[in-house]
N, C-alpha and C positions, 0 to 999 in steps of 0.2 A: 411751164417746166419742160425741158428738153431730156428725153430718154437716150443716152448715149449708149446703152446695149443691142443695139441693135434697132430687130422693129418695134414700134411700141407693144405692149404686153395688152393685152386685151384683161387679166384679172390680173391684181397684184395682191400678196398678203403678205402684210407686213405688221409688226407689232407696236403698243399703246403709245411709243416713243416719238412714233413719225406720222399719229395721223392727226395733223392741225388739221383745222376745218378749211382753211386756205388750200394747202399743200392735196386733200380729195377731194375739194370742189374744180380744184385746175388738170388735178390728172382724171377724173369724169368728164369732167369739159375735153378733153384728147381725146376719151373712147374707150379708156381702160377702168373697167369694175374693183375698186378697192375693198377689200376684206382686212377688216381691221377691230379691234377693239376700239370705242371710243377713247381720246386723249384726257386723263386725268379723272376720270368718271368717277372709283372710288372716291376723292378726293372732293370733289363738286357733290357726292352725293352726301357725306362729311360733312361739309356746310350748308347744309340744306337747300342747294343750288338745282337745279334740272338740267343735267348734260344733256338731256333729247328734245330739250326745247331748241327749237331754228332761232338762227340768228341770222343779222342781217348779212346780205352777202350771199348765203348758205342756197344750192342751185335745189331746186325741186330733186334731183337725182340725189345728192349731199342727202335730202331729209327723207327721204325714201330708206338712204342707209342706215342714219340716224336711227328712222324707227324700227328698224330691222334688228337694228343691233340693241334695242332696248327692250326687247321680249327674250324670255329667260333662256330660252335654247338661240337667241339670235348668233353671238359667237359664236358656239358648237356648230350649227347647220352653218353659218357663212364659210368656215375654214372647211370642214368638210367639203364643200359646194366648191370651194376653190382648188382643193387637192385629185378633185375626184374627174374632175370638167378637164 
């Protein structure tokens, strides 16, 4: 992924719409910390699915946030942590 605002952004936060597992495993792989809800989560959790389970692809950094964002204050502290840094 190519950041065309400039220099690339060291944290990014952005909402449930734009974070495919693809799309933060390649901007972590650049250097920049994504703050995000997981993609579809309600919905996977719905079908009795495990959005925090790793999948293949998915970089060590990727399941770091994954589990991050799967503890009940994960969202609250990440955006916070991104607003405040």
């Amino acid at each position: 992924m190519h950041w065309s605002g400039g220099p690339t952004p060291d944290k990014y936060l952005v909402d449930g719409g734009f974070t495919h597992r693809a799309v933060v495993t390649q901007l972590e792989a650049g250097g920049t910390q994504v703050y995000a809800p997981l993609y579809q989560e309600k919905k996977q959790l719905e079908q009795d699915k495990n959005p925090y389970a790793l999948r293949p692809g998915d970089s060590a950094k990727t399941g770091d946030t994954i589990n991050q964002m799967s503890e009940p204050r994960g969202l609250i502290g990440w955006c916070a942590a991104a607003l405040t840094t």
